[in-house]
C-alpha positions in Angstrom: 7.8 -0.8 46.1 9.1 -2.9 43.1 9.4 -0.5 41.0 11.3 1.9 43.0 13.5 -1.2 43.9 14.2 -1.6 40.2 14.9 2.0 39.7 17.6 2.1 42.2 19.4 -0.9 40.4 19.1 0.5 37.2 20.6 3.9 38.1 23.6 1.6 40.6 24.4 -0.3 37.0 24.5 2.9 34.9 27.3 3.9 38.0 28.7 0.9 37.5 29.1 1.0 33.5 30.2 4.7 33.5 32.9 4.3 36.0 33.9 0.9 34.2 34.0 2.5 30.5 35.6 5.6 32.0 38.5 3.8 33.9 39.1 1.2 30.7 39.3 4.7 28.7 41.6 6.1 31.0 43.6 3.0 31.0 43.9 2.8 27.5 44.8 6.3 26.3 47.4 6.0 28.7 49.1 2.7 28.2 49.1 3.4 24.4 49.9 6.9 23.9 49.2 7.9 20.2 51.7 11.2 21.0 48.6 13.4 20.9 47.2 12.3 24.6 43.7 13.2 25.2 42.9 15.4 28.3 43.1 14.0 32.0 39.6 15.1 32.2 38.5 13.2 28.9 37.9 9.8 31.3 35.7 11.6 33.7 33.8 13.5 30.8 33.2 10.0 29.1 31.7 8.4 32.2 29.7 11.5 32.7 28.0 11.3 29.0 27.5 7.6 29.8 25.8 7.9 33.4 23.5 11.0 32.0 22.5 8.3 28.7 21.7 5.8 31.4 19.5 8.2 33.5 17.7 9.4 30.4 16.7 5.9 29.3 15.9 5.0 33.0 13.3 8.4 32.8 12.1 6.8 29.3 11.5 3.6 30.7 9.2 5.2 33.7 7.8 7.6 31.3 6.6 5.0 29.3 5.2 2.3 31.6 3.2 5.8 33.5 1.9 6.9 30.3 1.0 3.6 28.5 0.4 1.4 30.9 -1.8 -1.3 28.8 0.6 -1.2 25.8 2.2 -4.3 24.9 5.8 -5.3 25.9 6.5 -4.8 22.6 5.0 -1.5 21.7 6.8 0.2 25.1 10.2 -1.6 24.4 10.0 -0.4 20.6 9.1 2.9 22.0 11.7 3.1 24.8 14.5 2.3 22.3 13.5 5.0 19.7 13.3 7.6 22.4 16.6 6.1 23.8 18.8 6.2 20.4 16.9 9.6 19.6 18.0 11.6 22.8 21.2 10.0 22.5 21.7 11.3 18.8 20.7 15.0 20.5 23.1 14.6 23.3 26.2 13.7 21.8 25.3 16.2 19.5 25.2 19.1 21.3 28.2 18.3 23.7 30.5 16.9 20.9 32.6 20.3 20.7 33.8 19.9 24.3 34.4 16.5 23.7 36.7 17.0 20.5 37.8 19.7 22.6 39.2 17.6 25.3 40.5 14.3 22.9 42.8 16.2 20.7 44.9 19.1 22.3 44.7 21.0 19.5 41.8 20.4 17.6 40.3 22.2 14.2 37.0 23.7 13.7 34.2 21.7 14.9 32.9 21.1 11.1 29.2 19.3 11.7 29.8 17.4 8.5 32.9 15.6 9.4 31.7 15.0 12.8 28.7 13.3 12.1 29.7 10.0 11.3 31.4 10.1 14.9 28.3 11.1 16.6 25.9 8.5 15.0 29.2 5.5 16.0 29.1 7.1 19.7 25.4 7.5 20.2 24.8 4.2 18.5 27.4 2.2 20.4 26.7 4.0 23.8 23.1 3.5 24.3 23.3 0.2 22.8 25.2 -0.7 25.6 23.2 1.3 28.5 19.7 -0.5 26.6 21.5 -4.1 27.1 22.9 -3.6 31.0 19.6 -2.3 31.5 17.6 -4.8 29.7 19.8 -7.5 32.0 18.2 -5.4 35.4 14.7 -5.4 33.8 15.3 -9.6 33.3 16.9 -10.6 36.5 14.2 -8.3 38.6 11.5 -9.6 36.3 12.7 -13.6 37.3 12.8 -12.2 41.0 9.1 -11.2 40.6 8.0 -14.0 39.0 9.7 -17.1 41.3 8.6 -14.8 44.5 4.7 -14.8 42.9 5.3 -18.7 42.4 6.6 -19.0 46.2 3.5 -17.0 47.0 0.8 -19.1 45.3 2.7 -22.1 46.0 2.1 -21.3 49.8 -1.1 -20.4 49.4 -2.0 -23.9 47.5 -0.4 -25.6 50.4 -2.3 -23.6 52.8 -5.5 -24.4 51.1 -5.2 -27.9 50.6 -3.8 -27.9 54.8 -7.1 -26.6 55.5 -8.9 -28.7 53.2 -7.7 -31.5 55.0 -7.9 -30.5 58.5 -12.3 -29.6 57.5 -12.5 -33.3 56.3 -11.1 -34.6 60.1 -14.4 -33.4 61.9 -18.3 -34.3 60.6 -17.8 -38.0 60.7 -16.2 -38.0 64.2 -19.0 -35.6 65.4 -21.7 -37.4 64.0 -20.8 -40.3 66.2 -20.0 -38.4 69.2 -23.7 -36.8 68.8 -25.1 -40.5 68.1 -23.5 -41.7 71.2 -24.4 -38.4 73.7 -28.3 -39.4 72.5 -27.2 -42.8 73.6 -26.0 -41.9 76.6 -28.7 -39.2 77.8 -30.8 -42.6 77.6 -29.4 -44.7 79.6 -27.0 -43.0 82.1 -27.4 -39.2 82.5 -24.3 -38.9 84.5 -22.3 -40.6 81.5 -24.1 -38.2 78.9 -23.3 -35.2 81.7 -19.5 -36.4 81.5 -19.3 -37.1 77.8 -20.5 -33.9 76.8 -18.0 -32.2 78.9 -15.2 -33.9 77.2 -16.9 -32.8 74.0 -16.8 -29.3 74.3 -13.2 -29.5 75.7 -13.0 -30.8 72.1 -14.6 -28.9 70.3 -12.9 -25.9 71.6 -9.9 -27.0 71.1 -10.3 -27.6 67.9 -12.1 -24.5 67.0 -9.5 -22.3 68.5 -7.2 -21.9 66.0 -8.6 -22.8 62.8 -5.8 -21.3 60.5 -2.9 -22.8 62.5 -0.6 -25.1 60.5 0.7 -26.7 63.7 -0.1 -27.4 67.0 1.9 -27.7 70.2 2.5 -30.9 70.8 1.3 -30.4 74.6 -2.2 -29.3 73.1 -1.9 -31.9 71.2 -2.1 -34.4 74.2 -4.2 -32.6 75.9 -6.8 -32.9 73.2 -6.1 -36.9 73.3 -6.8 -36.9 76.8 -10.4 -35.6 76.4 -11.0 -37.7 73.3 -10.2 -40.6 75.4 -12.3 -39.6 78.1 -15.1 -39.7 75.9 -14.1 -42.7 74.6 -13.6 -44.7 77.6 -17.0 -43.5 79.2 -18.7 -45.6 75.8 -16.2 -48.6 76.0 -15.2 -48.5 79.9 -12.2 -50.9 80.8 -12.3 -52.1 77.0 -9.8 -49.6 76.0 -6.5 -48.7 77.8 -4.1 -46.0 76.2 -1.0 -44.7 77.9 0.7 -41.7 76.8 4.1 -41.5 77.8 5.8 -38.9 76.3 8.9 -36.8 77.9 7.6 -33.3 79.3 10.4 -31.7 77.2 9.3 -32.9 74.2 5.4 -31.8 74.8 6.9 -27.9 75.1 9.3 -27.9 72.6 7.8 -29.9 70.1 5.6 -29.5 67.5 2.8 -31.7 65.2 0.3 -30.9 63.0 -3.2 -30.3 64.6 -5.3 -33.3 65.5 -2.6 -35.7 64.1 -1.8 -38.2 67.2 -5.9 -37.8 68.4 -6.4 -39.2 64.7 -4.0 -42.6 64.9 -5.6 -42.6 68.1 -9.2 -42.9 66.6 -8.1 -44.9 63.8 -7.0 -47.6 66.0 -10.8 -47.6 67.9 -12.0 -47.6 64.0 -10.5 -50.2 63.0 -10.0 -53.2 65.7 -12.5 -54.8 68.2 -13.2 -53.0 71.1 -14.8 -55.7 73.9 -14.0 -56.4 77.7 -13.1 -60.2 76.3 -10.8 -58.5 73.9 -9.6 -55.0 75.3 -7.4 -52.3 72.5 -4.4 -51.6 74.4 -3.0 -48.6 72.6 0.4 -47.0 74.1 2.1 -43.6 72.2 5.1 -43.0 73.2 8.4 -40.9 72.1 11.3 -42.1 70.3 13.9 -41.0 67.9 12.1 -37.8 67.2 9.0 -39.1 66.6 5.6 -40.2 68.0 4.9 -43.7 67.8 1.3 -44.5 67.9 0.8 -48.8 68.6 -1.6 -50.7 68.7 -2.6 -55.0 69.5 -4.2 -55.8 65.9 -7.6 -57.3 66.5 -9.0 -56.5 63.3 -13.0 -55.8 62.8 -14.9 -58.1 60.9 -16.8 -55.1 59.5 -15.3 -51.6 59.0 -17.0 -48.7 58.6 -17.3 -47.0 54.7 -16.0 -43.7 56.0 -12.4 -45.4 57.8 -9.2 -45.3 56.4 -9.6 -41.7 55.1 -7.9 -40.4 58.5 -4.9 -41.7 58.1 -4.2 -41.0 54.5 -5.5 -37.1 55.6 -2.0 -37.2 58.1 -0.2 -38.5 54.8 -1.3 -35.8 52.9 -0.9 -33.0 55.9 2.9 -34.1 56.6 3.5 -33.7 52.9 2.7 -30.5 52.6 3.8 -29.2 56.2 6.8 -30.9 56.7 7.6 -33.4 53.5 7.8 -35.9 56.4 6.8 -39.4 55.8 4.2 -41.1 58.2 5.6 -44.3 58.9 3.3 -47.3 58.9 4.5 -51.0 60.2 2.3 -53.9 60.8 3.0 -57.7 61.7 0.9 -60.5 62.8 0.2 -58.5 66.9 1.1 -55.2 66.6 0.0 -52.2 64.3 2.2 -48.8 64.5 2.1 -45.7 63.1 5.0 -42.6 64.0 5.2 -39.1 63.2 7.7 -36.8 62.9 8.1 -34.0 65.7 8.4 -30.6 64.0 
């Protein structure tokens, strides 16, 4: 496909330089008339020798890259310009009497001798010109190639390190949710019955679409709501979260998956969770983002395996969105907000 793209442009730019070169000629004879006028027909034969040069170097250039395929760039250019100057020499050799024939109305004997040194200057000059226009196409379509290739494994590095990210968000988090069902299924079999429900809601959900880059940002919350299902059947009426977000705004808008469930976790993680003390977390919509807040009642003892979540979201709105995940903090309240794609 690219090479058939390139073909076309090199045969439109050997148009393009005949009808130039053949106008300017036209142009010129004209303007300064040297009392022997070439013929009207001179101008279109010129632009005809120079769009049938271009075509033969455009066949030498396919020629070469079919039959030499692992050749150096060097060997096939060195090749392609000693075909080029050689069929040119032929060509404007052989149709040399028609052209003295129409640029002098009365011209002498075609004498190979004397006309030599005119075909060599017109051979050399003309497919000089066709190898550089051409060389130009080769360049820019080359440049096209390469910065599309770039784009390409760009997006694919992105992609990769999105996913990478997103496998890192589960193990820990379902290593605690299995510690806890074991709990539960000990104590209070209803609780375990319940909590396991919400689990697989959540597991689902997150197994559904794997390679998505976003999530809706009503999945989104419904994903919360299961999370904090489970988590309110292990800390009861320690924990209240209220999501208030504009209907709107869950249909239209857009975040990266598991995002607001993770500032969500992070905020159990990393304050005390007790009926003496009880996390009040509220996320709520404003400005275009999601703010996720928080009363700071900071644990004593934090697990080795916290803080990674929320430098995972960093990471992720980098390379979705280059959005910044904005943290502030004062002596009561903690708050993170995220963009809404």
């Amino acid at each position: 496909m690219a090479r058939n793209v390139l073909v076309k442009d090199l045969i439109r730019y050997s148009w393009m330089v005949a009808l130039i070169l053949g106008a300017f000629t036209f142009v010129f004879v004209h303007i300064f008339n040297f009392g022997n006028p070439p013929s009207d027909f001179y101008s279109f034969f010129l632009a005809i020798r120079v769009f049938v040069q271009g075509v033969a170097n455009i066949a030498t250039i396919i020629m070469v890259r079919r039959l030499l395929p692992t050749a150096t760039e060097g060997r096939k250019k060195l090749i392609r310009y000693a075909v080029g100057y050689l069929f040119a020499f032929v060509f404007f050799l052989s149709s040399d009497p028609l052209d003295l024939y129409l640029s002098m109305p009365n011209p002498g004997p075609w004498v190979f001798g004397q006309r030599l040194p005119s075909i060599l200057l017109q051979a050399f000059i003309h497919n000089t010109i066709t190898i550089i226009v051409q060389n130009f196409v080769i360049l820019r379509h080359e440049k096209a190639n390469a910065d599309l290739e770039n784009s390409r494994l760009s997006a694919a590095n992105q992609e990769s390190a999105n996913l990478l990210l997103k496998q890192q968000i589960h193990p820990h988090f379902l290593f605690n949710a299995l510690s806890m069902l074991k709990s539960l299924y000990k104590t209070d079999v209803k609780a375990g019955e319940a909590y396991l429900s919400h689990l697989v809601n959540f597991l689902r959900a997150s197994l559904a679409e794997p390679q998505s880059r976003v999530s809706s940002l009503q999945d989104e919350i419904g994903l919360c709501h299961d999370y904090l299902e489970m988590q309110k059947i292990r800390f009861e009426d320690a924990l209240i979260c209220r999501i208030d977000i504009p209907e709107s705004v869950r249909l239209q808008g857009s975040v990266p998956p598991f995002s607001v469930q993770s500032l969500i976790e992070n905020a159990i993680k990393h304050n005390e969770v007790t009926e003496a003390s009880p996390l009040d977390i509220r996320v709520f919509y404003e400005d275009g983002r999601i703010h996720v807040e928080n009363n700071l009642q900071v644990r004593a003892y934090v697990d080795s395996h916290s803080g990674k979540g929320l430098i995972n979201l960093m990471e992720r709105y980098k390379i979705l969105a280059s959005e910044e995940v904005i943290i502030r903090q004062d002596t009561k309240i903690f708050s993170v907000s995220i963009k809404v794609l």
